[in-house]
N, C-alpha and C positions, 0 to 999 in steps of 0.2 A: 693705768696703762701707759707706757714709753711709748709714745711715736714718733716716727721720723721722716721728714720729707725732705728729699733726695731730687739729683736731676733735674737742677732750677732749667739747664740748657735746654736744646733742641736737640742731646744726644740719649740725649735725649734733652783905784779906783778900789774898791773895795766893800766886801760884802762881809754876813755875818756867817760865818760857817764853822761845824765842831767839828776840828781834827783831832785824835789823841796823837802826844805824840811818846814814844816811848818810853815805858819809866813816868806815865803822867800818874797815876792814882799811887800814893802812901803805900806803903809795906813794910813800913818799919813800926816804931816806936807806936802811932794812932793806930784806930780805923779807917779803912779807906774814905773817900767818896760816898755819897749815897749815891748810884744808878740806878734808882729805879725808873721804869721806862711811864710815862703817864698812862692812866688809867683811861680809857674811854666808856662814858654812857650814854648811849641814844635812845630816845625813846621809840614805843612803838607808832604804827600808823593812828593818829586821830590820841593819843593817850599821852599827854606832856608825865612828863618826870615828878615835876612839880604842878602845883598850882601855883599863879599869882598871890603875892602876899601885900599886907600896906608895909609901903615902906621902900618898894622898887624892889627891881632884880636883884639889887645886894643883899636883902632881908631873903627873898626868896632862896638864894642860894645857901646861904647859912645858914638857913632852914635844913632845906634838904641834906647838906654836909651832916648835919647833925642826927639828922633821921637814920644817916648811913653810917652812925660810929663813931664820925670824929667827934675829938674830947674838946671843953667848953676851951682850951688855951689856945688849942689850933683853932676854932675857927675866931676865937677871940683876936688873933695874930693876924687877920686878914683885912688888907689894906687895896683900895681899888686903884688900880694901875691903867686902865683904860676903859673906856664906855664908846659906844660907836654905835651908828645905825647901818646896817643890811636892807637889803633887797627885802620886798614883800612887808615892810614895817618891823623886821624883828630886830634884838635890840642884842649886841656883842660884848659882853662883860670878861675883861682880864682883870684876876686880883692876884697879889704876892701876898709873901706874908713879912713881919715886923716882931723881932723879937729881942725887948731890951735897948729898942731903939735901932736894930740892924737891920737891916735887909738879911733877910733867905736866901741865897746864892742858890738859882734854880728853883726857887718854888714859886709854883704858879696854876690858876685853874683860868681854862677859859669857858664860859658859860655861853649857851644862846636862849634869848629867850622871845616868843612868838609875839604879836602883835598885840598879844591880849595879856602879856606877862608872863605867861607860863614856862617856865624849865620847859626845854626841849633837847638841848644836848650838854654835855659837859665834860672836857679834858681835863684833869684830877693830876694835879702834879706837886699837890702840897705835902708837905712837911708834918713831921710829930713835932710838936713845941712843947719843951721843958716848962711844969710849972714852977722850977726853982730859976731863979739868974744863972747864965753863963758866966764859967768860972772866967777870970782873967788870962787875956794871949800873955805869952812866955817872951814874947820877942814884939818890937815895936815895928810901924811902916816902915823905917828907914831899912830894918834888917828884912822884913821881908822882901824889898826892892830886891836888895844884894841876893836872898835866893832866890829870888825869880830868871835876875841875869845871869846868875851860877849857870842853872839852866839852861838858857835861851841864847845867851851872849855873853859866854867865859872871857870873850876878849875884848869886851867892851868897855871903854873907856872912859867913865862917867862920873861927874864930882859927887853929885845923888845930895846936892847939898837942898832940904829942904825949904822953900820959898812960901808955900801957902796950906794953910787950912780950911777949910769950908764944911762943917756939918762934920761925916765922918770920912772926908776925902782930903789927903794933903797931895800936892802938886811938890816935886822933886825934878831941881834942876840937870839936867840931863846932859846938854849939851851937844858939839854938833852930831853926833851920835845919832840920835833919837832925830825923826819927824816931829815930833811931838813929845812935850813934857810930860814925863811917866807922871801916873797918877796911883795913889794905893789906900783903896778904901776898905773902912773897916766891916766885916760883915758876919753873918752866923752861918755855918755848917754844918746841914744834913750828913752828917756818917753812917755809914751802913750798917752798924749795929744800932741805928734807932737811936742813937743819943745826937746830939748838937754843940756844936762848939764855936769859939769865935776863931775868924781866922780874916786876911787880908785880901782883897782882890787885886792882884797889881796889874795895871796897864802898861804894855810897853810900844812904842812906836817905831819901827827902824826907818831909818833914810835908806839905808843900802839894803835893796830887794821887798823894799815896801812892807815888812813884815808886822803884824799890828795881832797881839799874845797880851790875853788877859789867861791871867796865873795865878788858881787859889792856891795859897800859902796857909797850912794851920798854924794855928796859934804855940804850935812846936817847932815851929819853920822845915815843916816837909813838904812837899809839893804834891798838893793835893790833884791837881787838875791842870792840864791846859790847854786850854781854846786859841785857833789861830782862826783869825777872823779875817783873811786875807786869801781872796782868790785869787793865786798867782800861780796855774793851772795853765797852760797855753800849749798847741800841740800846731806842726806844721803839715795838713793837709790838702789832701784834693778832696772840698765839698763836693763835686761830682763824680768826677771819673777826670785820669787824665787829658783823655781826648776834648774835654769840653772847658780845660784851662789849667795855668800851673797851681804848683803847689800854694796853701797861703797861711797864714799863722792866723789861729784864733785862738781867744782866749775862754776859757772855760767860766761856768755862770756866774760862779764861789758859790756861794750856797743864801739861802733867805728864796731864793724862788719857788713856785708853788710846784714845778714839777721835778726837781730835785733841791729839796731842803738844803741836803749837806753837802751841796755843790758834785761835782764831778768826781774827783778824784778821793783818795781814804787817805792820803799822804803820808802813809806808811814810806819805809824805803822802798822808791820804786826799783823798775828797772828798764831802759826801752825796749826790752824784750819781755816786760812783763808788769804791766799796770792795771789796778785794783781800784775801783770804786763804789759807790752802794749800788748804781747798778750791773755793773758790767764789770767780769775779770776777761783784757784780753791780753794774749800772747801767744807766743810762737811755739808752736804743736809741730815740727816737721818730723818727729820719728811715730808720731800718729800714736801716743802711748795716754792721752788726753789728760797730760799735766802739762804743766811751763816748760820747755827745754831749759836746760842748764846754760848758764853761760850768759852773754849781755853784762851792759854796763851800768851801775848807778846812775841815779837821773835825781841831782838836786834842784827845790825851786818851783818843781812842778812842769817844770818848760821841757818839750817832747819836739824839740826842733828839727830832728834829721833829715835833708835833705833827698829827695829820691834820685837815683842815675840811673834813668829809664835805660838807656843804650846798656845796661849792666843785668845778669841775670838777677833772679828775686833772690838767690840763696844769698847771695854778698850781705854781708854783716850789715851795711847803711840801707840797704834796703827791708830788710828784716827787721828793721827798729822802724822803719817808714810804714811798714807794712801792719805791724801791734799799733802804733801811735793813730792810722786812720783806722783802723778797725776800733777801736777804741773810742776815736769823736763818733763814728758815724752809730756806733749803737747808744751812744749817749743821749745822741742824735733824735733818732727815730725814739727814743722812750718820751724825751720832752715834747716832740711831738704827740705821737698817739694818747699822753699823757693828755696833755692840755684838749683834747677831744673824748675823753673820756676812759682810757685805757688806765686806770689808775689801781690803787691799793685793793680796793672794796671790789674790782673788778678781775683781781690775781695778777696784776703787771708783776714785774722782775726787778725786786728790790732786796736787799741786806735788811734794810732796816723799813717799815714801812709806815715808823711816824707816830703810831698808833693810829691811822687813818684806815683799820681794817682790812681783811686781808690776811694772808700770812706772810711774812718775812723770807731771810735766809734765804733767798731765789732769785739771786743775780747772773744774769747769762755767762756762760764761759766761754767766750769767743775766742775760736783757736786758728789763727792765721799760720797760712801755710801748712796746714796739715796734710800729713804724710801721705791721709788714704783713699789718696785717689788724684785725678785730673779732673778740669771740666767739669764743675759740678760746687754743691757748696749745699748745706743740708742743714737742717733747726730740729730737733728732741723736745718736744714739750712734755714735761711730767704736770701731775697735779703742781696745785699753787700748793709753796713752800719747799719746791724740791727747785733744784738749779738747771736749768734748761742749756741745751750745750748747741751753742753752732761751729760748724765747722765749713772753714771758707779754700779752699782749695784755690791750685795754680791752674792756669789754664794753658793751650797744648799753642793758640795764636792759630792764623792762619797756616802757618807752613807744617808740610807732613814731618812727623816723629818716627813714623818709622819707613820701609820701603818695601816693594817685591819684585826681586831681580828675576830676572823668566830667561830662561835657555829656549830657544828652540833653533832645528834645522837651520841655520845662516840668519840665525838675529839673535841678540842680546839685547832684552828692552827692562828701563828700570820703573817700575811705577810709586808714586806717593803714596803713601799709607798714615793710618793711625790706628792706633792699636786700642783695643777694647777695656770696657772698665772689667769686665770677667773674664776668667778664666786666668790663667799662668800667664807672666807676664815675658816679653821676649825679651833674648840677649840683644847684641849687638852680631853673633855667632848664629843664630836664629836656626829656624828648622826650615830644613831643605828637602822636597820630595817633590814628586810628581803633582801637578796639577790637575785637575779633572773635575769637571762641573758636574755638581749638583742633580742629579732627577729623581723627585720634582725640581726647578731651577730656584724657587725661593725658600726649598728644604720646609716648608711648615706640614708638610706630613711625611710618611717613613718615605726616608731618602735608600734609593737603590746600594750595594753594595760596594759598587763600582770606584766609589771611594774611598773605598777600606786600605788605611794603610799610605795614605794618598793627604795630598792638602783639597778642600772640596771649595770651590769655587763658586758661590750661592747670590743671587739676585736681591736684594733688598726688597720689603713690604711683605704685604697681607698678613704678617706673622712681627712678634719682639725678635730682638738679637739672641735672646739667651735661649729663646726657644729650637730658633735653626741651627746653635751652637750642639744642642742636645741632642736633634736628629741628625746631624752630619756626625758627633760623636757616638752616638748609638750604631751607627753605618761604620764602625771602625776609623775615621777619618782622624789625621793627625792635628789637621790644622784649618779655619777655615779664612777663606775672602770672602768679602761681600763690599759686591757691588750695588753702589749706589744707583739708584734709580732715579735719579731729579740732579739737577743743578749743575749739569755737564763736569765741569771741574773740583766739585766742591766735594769735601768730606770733612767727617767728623769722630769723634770718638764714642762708638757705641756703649750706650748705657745698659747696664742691668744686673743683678746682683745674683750669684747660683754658685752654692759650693761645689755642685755637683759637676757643674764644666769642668775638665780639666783639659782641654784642647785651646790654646792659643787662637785670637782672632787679631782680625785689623779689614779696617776696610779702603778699599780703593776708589776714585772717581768714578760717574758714568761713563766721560768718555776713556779710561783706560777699563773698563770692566769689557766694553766693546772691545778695544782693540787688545783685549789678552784671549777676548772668547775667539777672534780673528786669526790669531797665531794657530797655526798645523800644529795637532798631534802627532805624539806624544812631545810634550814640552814641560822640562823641571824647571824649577822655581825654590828660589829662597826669598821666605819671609823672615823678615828681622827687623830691629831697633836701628835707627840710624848711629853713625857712632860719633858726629857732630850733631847737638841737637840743636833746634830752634830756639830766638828768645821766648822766654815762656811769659804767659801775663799773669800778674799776681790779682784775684778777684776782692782783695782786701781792700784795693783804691776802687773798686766800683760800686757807687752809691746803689745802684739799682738792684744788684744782688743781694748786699747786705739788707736792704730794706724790705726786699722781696722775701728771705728768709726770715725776719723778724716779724713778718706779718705773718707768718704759718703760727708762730706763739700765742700774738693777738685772737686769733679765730680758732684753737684749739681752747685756749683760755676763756673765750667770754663765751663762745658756741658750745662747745664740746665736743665729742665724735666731729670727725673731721674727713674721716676714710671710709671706701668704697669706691664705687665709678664714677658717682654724683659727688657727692661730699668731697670728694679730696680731689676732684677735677676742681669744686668749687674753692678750695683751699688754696690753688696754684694759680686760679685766677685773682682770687680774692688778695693773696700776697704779691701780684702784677699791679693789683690795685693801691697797694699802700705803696710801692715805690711811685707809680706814675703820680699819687697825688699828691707825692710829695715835690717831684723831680718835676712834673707839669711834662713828660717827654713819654708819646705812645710807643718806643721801641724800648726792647728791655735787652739787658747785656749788653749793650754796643760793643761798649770797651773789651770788657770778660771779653767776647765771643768773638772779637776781632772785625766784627760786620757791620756795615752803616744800616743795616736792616735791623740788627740784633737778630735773637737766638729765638723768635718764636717765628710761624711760617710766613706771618703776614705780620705788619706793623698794624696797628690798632690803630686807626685812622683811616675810615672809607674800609673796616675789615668786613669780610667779603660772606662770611659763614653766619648760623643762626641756632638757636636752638635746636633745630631739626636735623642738622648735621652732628649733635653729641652720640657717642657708637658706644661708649663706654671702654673703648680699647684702650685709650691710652691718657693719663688727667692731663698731662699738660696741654693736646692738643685740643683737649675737648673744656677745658680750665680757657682754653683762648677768649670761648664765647663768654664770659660772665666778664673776664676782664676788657670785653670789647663796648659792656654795656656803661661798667663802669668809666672809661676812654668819654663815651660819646655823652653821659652825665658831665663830667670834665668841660666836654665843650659845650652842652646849653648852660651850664650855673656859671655868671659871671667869676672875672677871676678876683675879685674882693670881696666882698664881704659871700656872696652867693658862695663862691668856692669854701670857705671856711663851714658855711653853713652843710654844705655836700657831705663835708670830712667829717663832721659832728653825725649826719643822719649816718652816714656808714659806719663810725663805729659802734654810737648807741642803736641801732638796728641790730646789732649781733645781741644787744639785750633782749630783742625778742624775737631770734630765732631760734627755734627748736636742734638738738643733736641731730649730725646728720642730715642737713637740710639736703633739700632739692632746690633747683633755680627757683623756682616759684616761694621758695619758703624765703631767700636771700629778700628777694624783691616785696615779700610782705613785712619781714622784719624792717627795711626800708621808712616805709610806708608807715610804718607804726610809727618809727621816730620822727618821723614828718607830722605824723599827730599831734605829737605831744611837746613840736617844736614849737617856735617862733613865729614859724609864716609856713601856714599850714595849707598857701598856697602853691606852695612847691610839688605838691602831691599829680597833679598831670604832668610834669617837667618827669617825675620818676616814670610815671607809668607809659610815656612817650618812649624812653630809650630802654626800658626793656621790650617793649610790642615790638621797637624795631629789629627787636633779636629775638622775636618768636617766644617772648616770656612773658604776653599778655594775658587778657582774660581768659581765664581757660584753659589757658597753658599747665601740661601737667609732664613729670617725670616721677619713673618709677623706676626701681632696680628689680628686678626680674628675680624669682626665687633661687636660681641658679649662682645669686651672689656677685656674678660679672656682670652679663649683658641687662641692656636698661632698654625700657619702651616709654619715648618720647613723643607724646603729643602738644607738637607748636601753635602757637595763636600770636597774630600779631593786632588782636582785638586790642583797642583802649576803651573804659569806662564808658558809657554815654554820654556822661558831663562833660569829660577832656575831648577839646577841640582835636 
């Protein structure tokens, strides 16, 4: 099942990393590369793989290897490359393999084995080994240098006069060229048709751009592989949002870390309008057609610098590279996060490649900045694990009105602020001009009289959605409708809601001009229209809180399941409130997006005012408020060190034991379970404190009603007996 959540608003140095880089695996004269990707075996609950043998884990495992196949030369070929002890006494076994004296380029098993000796897990990345000798390489270290820099550094200037031998490694004077003196050692080659060959590893160092490329070279001198082990990935963002500081350069992980192996970026040729890495493709989507737009500039180096010119609209080319480059960190962003808390492979995160750490693959988010369809708003698609999840980050409309409604009447001319609706037809700048005429009933949510026929219908906001009173003032013949806001004297926003069926134009106007238009004498005409200078508009791609907001709908479609209905997907919109504030540490969401020191939901979360007893099932985000209110006020009892880490751990491993389609009460026990099975299993009244105080205590029950919409809610703000 595709689902989508929509209407985040109130309108609702150097590391190790595998780059390929083009032209890297043989296609000529050899076989390529072996690729194969390592093998995982886990064992079941209580049942090791193995049993302990005499002799250590190395005996045990080459046991096992052999019980599974492999022939007596491979495991024969297995040499231990590291021994370590883990948590709980169990013991970490890496071994390579040795063939004829060489190293394996790429072969390797990692073993775990329990306190008591036993196989428990095992990553399988060895090699078939020839029982005849490798024939003789064709070409010496010195030549293979020369194709590696063919490669890498055609223009490189280097004498390559060799100075040293050691084992099967010669050091080659480089010069000031190189960082570091190339190194090319001899080693043996997994090919992908299953045979082995000798070939060279060459190392190379550069001074200029830090670049540091080990390059297998076969024994035919073609370029088998190569690895850039240098993360020099760096992009210039706002970690938060503008409003809370300038722009700043960081640099990406490179790769070797545990929540992105292969670093950030795929270092394919970028573009700043369109960058690719194992988790995240973002770019710029403005014709809403959910590819890359055409066009942008190459981006060598990995460095995503563009500065932003806020005083300039989002479409200007420097900002549309500003706009992919942070959409880009901040989903890299929130993976390493939610990662290191448990959102990982085994649990359906959004990876290309996923390690062999379980999981499916191929499911990297496609994050599309400035997309065409729509304002005010910004939406996440979660498919099963393995398919590619798509967010889409929209521009926003800013405080000031985008469109207007000029009113005739009797000796006045009055203009009012407007903004125009996510449904229905969108207006010109020529707009539609007719008579005005309100609404009866005035908030149109049952059949509206005739008297609008033909007419623009002038409707009250509340009791009813927008698309709803769009339907019944179009069903009444009406051409066009207003709707006046009901709250916030001056303030409006851009109605949300989706219906092919509208075909009547809307926009809503303030309270106080909704007053003083219903004050204006009959009969009085009016044009409604698009302003024909528009506002600056905000781009939601610089704001942390959106972005995060929508990536947490993935999280909890993914580890929960069913996520929709009035309960569920209220709790989904809280639930994704909840993974920005606990990343951001800030109870208001949108600031920036939504142009308001309050942000875009009714109340700031801090001292929020509602409780479980107030969810109606009318609308998720407002009724989504209360679960993100509990999670806010969790926030404030769990210290902000190591306690706050600890919060972020029970909330995601909790979605381990929540049922599809939770209810509050189901959020608040999956909680609770992971508080179990924590650390400090004292934390367990600290949870059930801040939900009682939002009516999600004992006893507490929500239902959805057979009817599919409306829900009957019974509140408790009971705690346990135990809990003070």
């Amino acid at each position: 099942m595709r689902n989508v959540h929509g209407r985040l608003g109130r309108i609702a140095t150097l590391s190790l990393s595998l780059v390929l880089v083009g032209g890297a695996f043989a296609q000529g004269r050899g076989a390529a590369f072996d690729q194969r990707r390592a093998e995982v075996v886990a064992s079941a609950a209580g049942r090791p793989l193995a049993s302990a043998r005499a002799g250590g884990p190395a005996q045990t495992l080459a046991a096992f290897l052999q019980s599974r196949g492999r022939d007596a030369a491979s495991v024969g070929a297995l040499r231990t490359a590291e021994t370590r002890t883990g948590a709980r006494g169990m013991t970490h076994l890496r071994v390579e393999q040795s063939v004829d004296g060489l190293a394996v380029y790429g072969a390797y098993a990692k073993a775990a084995f329990d306190a008591s000796g036993n196989l428990v897990h095992l990553i399988d990345r060895l090699s078939r080994v020839p029982a005849a000798a490798l024939a003789p390489a064709r070409i010496d270290a010195q030549e293979a240098l020369r194709v590696a820099l063919a490669r890498l550094h055609p223009d490189a200037q280097a004498s390559l006069r060799p100075m040293s031998t050691a084992g099967n490694t010669t050091v080659f004077e480089g010069g000031v060229f190189f960082h570091e003196a190339p190194t090319v050692t001899a080693v043996a080659a997994p090919l992908a048709d299953g045979t082995m060959a000798r070939a060279w590893l060459v190392s190379t160092w550069s001074n200029a751009r830090n670049l540091l490329n080990h390059t297998l070279v076969s024994g035919d001198g073609e370029v088998l592989k190569v690895e850039l082990r240098t993360a020099s990935d760096s992009y210039n963002v706002f970690p938060v949002d503008p409003g809370k500081g300038p722009q700043t350069i960081v640099n990406g992980p490179g790769a070797g870390n545990a929540q992105s192996p292969a670093g950030w970026l795929a270092g394919r040729s970028e573009k700043n309008t369109s960058i690719s890495g194992n988790n995240v493709a973002a770019y710029l989507d403005t014709d809403h057609n959910n590819r890359a737009d055409a066009g942008g500039t190459k981006v060598t180096g990995g460095n995503f610098l563009a500065a932003a010119n806020l005083a300039a609209q989002p479409a200007t080319a420097v900002n549309q590279a500003v706009a992919v480059q942070n959409l880009f960190y901040l989903n890299n962003r929130v993976h390493d996060i939610l990662y290191s808390y448990g959102f990982n492979e085994s649990a359906g995160n959004f990876q290309v490649d996923n390690f062999g750490k379980g999981g499916a693959g191929a499911d990297p988010v496609s994050a599309e900045a400035q997309d065409g369809g729509g304002l005010d708003n910004a939406n996440f698609a979660t498919p099963a694990d393995g398919s590619k999840p798509r967010m889409q980050m929209f521009l926003w409309t800013g405080p000031l009105p985008t469109h207007e409604v000029v009113v005739s009447a009797p000796g006045i001319n009055a203009t009012y602020g407007a903004k125009g609706a996510q449904f229905g037809p969108a207006l010109t700048t020529t707009g539609l001009s007719q008579a005005i005429v309100a609404s009866s009933p005035a908030d149109a949510c049952a059949t509206v009289s005739a008297a609008v026929s033909g007419k623009i219908a002038l409707v009250d906001r509340g009791t009813c959605d927008f698309v709803t009173k769009a339907q019944k003032v179009q069903a009444a013949g009406a051409l066009g409708m207003i709707v006046a806001n009901n709250q916030g004297g001056t303030d409006t926003f851009v109605m949300g809601g989706t219906n092919r069926r509208v075909t009547i134009p809307s926009v809503m106007i303030s309270q106080n001009d909704g007053a003083a238009l219903r004050s204006l004498a009959s009969p009085k005409n009016g044009t409604m229209r698009l302003k024909a200078v528009q506002p600056l508009l905000i781009d939601g791609s610089l704001d942390s809180g959106v972005v995060y907001h929508e990536y947490g709908h993935g999280l909890s479609w993914r580890m929960i399941g069913g996520m929709s209905g009035p309960l569920a997907g209220a709790i989904g919109e809280g639930a994704s409130d909840g993974v920005a504030m606990l990343i951001n540490g800030n109870d208001k969401m949108g600031v920036y997006a939504g142009s308001s020191p309050n942000g875009i939901r009714r109340f700031p979360y801090a001292g929020y005012p509602l409780n479980y007893g107030n969810v109606t099932g009318a609308e998720v985000h407002d009724d989504g408020e209360i679960y993100a209110a509990v999670i806010w006020r969790l926030i404030e009892l769990f210290p902000a060190d190591t306690g706050r880490a600890n919060l972020f751990t029970y909330y995601v491993n909790g979605m381990n034991f929540t049922p599809s389609t939770p209810a509050y009460e189901d959020m608040r026990d999956g909680i609770l379970a992971a508080v179990a099975v924590g650390s400090n299993p004292g934390d367990r009244c600290t949870i059930w404190s801040a939900f009682a105080q939002f009516g999600i205590g004992v006893g507490a029950s929500g239902v959805v009603n057979p009817d599919g919409i409306t829900v009957t809610i019974t509140p408790s703000f009971a705690k346990p007996g135990d809990c003070p």
